[in-house]
C-alpha positions as CSV (number, residue, x, y, z in Angstrom):
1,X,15.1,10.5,3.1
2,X,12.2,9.4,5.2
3,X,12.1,5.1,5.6
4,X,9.2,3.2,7.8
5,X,10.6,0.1,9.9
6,X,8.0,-2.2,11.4
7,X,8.5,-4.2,14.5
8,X,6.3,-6.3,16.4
9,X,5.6,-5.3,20.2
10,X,6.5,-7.4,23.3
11,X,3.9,-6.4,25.8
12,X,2.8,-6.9,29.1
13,X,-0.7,-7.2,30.2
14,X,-0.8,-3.8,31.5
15,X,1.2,-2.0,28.6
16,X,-1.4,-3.9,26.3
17,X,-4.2,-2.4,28.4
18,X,-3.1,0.8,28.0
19,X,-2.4,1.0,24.6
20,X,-5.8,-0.2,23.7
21,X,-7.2,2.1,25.7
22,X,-5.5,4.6,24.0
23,X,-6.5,3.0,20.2
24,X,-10.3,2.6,21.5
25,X,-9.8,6.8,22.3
26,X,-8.5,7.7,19.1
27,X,-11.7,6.0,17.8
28,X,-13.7,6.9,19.7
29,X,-12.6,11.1,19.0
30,X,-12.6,10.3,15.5
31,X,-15.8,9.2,15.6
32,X,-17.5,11.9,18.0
33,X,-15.7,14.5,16.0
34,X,-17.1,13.2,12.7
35,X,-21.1,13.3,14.3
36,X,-20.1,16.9,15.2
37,X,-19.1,17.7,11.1
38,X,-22.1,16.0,10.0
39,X,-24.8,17.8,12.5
40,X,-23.2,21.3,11.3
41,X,-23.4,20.6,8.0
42,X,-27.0,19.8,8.7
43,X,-27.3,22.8,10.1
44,X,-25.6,25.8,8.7
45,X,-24.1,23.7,5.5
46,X,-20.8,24.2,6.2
47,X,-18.0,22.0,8.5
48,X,-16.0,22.8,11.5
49,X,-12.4,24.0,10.6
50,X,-9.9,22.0,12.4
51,X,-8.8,24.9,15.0
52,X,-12.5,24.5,16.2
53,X,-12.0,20.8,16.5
54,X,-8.6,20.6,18.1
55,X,-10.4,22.9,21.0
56,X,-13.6,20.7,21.0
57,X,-10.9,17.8,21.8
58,X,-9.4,20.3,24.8
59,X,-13.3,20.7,26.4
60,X,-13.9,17.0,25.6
61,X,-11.1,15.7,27.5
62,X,-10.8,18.2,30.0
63,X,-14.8,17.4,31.0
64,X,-16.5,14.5,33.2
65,X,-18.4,12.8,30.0
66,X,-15.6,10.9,28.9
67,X,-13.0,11.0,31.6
68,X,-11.1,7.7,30.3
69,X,-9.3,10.6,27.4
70,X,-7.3,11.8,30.0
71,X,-5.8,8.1,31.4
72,X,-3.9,8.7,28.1
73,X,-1.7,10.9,26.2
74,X,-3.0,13.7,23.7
75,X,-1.0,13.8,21.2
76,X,-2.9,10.2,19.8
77,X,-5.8,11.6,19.9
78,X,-4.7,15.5,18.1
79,X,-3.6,12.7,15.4
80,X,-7.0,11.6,15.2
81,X,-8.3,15.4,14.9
82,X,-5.6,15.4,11.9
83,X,-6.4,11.8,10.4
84,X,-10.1,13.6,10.5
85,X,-9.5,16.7,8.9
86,X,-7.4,15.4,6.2
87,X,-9.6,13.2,5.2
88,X,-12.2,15.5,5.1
89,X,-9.9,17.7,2.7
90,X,-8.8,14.8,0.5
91,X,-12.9,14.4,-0.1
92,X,-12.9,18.1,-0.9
93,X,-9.8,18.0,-3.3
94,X,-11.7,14.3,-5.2
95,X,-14.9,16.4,-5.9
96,X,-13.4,19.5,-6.8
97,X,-10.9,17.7,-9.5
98,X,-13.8,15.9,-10.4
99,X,-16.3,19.2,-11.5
100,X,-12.7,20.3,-13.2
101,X,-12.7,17.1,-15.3
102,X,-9.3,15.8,-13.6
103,X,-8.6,12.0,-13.0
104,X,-7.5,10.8,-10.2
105,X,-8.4,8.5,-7.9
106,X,-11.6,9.7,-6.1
107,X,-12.1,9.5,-2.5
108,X,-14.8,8.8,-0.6
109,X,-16.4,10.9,2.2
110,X,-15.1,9.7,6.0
111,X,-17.0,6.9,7.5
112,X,-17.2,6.2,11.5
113,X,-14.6,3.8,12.6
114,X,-16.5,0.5,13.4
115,X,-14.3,-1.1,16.8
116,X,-14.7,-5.3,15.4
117,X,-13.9,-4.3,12.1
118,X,-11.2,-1.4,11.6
119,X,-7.8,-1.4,12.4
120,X,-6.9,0.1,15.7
121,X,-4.2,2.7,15.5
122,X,-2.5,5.7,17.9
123,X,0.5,7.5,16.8
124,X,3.0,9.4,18.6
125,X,5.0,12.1,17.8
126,X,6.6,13.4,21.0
127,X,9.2,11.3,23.1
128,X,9.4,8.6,21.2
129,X,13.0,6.9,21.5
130,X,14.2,3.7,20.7
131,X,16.9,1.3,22.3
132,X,18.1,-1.4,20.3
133,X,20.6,-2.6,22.6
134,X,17.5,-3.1,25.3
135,X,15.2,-3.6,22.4
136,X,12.8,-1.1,23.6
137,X,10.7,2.0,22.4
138,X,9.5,4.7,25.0
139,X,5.9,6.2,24.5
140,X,4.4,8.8,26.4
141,X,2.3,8.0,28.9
142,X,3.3,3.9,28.5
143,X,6.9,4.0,29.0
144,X,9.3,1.6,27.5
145,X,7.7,-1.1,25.5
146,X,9.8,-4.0,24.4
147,X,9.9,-4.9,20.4
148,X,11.5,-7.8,18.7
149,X,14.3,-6.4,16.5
150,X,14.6,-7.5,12.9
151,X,16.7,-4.8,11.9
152,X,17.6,-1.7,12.6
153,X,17.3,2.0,11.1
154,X,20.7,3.8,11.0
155,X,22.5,5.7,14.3
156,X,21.7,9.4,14.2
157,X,18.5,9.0,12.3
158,X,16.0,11.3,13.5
159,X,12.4,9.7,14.6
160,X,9.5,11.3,12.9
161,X,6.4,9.2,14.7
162,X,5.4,6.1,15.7
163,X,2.6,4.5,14.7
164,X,1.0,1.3,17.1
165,X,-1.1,-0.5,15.0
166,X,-3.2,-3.5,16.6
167,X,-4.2,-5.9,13.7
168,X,-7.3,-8.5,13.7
169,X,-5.0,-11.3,15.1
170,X,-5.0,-9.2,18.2
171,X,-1.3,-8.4,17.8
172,X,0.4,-5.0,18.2
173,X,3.2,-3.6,15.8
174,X,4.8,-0.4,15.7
175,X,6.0,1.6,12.4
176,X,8.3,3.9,13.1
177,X,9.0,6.6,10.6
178,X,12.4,8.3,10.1
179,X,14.6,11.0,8.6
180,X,17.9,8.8,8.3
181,X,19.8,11.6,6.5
182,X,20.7,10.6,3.0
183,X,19.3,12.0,-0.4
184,X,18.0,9.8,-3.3
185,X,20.4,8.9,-5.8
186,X,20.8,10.8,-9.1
187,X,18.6,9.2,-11.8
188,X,20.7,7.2,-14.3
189,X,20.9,7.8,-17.9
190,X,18.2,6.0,-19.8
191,X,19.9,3.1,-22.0
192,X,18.9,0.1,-24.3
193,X,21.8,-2.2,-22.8
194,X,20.3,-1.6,-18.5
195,X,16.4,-1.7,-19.4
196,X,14.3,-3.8,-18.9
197,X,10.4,-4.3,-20.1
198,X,7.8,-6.2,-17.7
199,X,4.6,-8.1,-18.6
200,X,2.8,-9.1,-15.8
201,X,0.4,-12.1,-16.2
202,X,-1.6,-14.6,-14.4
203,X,0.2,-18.0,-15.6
204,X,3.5,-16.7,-14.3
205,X,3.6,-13.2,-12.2
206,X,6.0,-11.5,-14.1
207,X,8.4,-12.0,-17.5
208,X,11.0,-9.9,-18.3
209,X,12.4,-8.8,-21.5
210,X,15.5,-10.6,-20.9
211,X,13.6,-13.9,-20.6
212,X,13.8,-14.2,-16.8
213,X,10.3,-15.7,-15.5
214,X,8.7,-15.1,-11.8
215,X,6.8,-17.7,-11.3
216,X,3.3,-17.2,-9.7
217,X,3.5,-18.5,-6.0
218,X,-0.7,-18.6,-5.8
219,X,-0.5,-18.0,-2.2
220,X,-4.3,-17.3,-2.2
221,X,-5.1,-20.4,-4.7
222,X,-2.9,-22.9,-2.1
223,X,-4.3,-21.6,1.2
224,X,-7.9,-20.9,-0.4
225,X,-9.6,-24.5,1.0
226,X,-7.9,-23.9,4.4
227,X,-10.0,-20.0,4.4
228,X,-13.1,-21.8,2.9
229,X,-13.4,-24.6,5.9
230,X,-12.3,-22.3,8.6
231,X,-14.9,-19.7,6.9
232,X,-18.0,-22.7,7.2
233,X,-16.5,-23.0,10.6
234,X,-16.8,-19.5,12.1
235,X,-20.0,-18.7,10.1
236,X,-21.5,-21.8,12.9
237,X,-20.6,-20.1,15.8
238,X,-22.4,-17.9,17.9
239,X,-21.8,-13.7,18.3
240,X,-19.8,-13.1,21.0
241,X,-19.0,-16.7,22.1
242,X,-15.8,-17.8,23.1
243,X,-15.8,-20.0,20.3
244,X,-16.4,-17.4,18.1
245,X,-13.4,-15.5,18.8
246,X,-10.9,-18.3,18.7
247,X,-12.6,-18.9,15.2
248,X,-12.4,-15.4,13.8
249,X,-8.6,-15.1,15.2
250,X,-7.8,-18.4,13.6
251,X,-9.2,-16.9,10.6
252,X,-7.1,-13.6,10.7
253,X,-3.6,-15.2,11.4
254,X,-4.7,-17.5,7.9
255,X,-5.2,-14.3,6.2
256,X,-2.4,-12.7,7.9
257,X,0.2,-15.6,6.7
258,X,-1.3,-15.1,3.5
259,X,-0.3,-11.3,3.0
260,X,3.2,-11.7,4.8
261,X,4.1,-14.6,2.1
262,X,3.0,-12.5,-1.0
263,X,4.4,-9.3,0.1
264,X,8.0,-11.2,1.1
265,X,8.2,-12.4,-2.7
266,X,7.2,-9.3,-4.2
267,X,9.5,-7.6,-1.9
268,X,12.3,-9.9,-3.1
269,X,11.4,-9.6,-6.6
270,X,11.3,-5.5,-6.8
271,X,14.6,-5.8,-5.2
272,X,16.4,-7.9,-7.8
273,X,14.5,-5.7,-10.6
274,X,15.8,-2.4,-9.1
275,X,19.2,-3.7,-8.1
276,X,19.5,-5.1,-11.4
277,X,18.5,-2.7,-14.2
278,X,18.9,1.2,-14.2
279,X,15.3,1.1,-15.9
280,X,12.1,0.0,-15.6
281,X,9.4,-0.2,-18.2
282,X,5.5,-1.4,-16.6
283,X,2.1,-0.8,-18.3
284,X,0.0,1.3,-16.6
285,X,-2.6,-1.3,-15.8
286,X,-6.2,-0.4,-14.5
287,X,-6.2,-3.3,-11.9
288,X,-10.0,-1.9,-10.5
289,X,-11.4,-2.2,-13.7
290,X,-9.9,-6.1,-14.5
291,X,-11.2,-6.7,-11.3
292,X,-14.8,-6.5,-12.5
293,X,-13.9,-9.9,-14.3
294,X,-15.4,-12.4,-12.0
295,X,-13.7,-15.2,-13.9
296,X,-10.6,-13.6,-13.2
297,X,-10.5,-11.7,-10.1
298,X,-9.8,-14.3,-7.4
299,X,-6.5,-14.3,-9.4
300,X,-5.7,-11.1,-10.0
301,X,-6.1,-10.2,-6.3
302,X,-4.0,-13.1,-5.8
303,X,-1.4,-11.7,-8.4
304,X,-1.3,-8.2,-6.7
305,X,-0.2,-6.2,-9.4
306,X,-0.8,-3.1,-7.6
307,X,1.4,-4.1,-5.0
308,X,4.1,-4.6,-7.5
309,X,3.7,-1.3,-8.8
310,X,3.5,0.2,-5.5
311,X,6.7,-1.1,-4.2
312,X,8.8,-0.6,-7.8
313,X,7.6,3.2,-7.6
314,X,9.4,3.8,-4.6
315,X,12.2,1.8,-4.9
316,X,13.4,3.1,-7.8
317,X,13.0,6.5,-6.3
318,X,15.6,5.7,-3.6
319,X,18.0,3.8,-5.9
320,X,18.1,6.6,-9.1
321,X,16.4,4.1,-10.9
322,X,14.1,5.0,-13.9
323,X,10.1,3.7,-13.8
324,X,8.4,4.3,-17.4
325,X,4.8,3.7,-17.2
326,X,3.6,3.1,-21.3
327,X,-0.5,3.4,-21.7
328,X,-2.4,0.0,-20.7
329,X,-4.4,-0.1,-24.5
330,X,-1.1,0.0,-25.9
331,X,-1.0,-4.3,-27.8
332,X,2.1,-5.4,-26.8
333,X,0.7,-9.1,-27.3
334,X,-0.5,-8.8,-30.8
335,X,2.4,-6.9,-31.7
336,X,5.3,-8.9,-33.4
337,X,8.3,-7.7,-31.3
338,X,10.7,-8.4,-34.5
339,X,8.9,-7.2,-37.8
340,X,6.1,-4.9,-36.1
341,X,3.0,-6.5,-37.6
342,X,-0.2,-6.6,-35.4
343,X,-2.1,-9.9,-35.0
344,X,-6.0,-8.8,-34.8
345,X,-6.6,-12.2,-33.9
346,X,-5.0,-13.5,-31.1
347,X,-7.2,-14.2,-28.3
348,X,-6.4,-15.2,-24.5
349,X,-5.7,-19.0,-24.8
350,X,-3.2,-18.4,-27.8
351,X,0.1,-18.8,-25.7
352,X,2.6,-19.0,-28.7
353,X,1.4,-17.4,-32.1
354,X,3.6,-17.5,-35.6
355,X,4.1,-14.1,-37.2
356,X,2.8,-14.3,-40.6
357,X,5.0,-11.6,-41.9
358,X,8.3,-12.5,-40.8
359,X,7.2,-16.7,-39.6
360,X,8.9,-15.6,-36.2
361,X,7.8,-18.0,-33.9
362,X,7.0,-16.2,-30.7
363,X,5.8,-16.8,-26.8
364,X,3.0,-14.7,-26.0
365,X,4.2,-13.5,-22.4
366,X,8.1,-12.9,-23.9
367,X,7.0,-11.1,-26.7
368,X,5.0,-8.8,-25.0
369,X,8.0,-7.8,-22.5
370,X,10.3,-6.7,-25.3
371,X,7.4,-4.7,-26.7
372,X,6.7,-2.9,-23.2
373,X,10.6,-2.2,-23.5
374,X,10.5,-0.9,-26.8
375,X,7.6,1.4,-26.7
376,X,8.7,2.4,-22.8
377,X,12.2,3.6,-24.7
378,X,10.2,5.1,-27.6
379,X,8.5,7.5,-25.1
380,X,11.1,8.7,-23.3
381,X,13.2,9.2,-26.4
382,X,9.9,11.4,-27.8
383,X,10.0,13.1,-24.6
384,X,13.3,14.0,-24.3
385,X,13.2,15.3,-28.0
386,X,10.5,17.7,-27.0
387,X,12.2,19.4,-24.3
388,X,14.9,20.1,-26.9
389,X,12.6,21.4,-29.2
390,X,11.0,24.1,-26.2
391,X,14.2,24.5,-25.0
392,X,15.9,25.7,-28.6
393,X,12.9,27.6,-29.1
């Protein structure tokens, strides 16, 4: 099973040098490459197949017009051939399940990499190896870079790559991708008594079926008057001051606390939701489209839902645990979770309605949970009763 662990780098003035080097010539080949697709399109109307561009790279780095390619290794740059042409491809697949009348999400066509505003990036493939005794990694053409361990992937794992990524604090990181060996575990039998139902909200980030309650951290509500004055502050400063700099870094580690501390809860809480329960019930929410909310989209950013989702999907993939996904129009609000009766009325600010069928007294948030559950077990129970049906038949 292939797992990513991400450690920060310990470098040395000349190892950081040379890496950035190396990040600035994956952009830069990326980039050149990219002119090249979009003048023979102009052209002849079609694009350059990627065996063309993998020897355009050769000519370009074996030539004197950009001698600087050869001060480091190729295979970060044949990545950024492959980053190139898959993009290209994953425009060509959007648009062609697009004329079919497929979803899915669409993407765009490849943009030149900017060097003050993307992330810098080179991945290696060949020679890595990594000491954790020594706490170093080897990359070609850099030799052994010291990391700070955190943790450490299991002996006899095979290394896939290893990715150097250089974020807008300045720092460098490296994800290293691996083939540890062990198969994901056997999906368990779908049952009432290890479900559990989610509703995901604003007032508290997520309420389970069970009647446990994550509470909403607001990481981006608490730290948001910090970002505004430091904001005011680097918007005074003048392009390419020194000033200016220290401002925009100060900035970026802001922002950068800010993701670490929501994605460290929402890691903890998919943890205890997939170590807990042998299945999972979500709504399958259109988080783009709530966005367009203005009133609301400060906090649903702030919420991350996608995130969530993001991180269950896979976790329950490696732990055999089951992830039901019920449709995102389906009213598990206005639904009364004991008799069934649906309340057209209930609007946003109603946080606890009474049923007036059955005078249940219920929480909006709770009730809604055990709902997901329900309808979540209802479609896998249809589901399985169909493949019976085509299977007897």
């Amino acid at each position: 099973m292939l797992k990513g662990y991400r450690y920060k780098l310990d470098l040395t003035p000349e190892q950081y040098h040379s890496l950035s080097q190396t990040c600035g010539n994956c952009r830069s080949v990326y980039n050149y490459l990219l002119g090249k697709q979009k003048e023979e399109y102009a052209k002849t109307g079609k694009f350059i197949r990627f065996k063309d561009m993998s020897k355009m790279l050769t000519a370009l780095r074996n030539g004197d017009e950009r001698p600087w390619l050869r001060d480091c290794s190729r295979v970060p740059l044949q990545q950024a051939v492959i980053n190139l042409d898959r993009a290209l491809t994953n425009f060509f697949n959007s648009r062609k399940k697009a004329a079919a009348g497929e979803g899915g999400q669409k993407a765009g066509f490849p943009a030149f990499k900017c060097k003050h505003r993307s992330e810098d990036t080179a991945k290696y493939v060949n020679g890595v190896a990594v000491d954790f005794v020594k706490r170093t990694i080897n990359l070609e053409k850099v030799g052994k870079v010291k990391f700070l361990r955190n943790r450490e992937f299991p002996s006899g794992s095979k290394i896939i790559n290893a990715t150097v990524t250089r974020d807008r604090c300045g720092d460098m990181w490296v994800s290293v991708l691996v083939e540890d060996g062990s198969s994901p575990v056997p999906k368990a039998k779908v049952s009432e008594e290890g479900a559990v139902g989610i509703d995901m909200g604003l007032k508290d980030l997520a309420i389970l079926s069970d009647g446990t309650v994550y509470e909403n951290p607001r990481y981006m509500e608490k730290l948001l008057g910090k970002i505004k004055v430091i904001q005011q502050a680097f918007s005074r400063t003048k392009a390419g001051s020194n000033r200016h700099e220290a401002m925009r870094r100060k900035l970026a580690k802001l922002y950068r606390k800010l993701r670490d501390c929501r994605v460290d809860y929402i890691h903890k809480m998919t943890c205890a939701l997939t170590d807990n329960f042998s299945t999972v019930v979500i709504e399958d929410l259109s988080v783009k489209g709530m966005m367009s909310n203005h009133n609301l989209a400060l906090h649903i950013q702030s919420a991350s839902w996608g995130e969530i989702e993001r991180q269950l999907d896979y976790k329950c993939k490696w732990k055999g645990v089951n992830l039901i996904r019920i449709g995102r129009f389906f009213p598990s609000s206005r639904t009364c979770s004991v008799c069934g009766y649906h309340n057209p009325d209930l609007t946003l600010s109603d946080r606890e309605w009474t049923c007036p069928e059955c005078g249940t007294r219920l929480d909006r948030d709770l009730n809604a949970s055990v709902n997901i559950l329900k309808e979540g077990l209802r479609i896998h129970l249809e589901g399985t009763r169909s493949k019976t049906a085509e299977a007897a038949t």
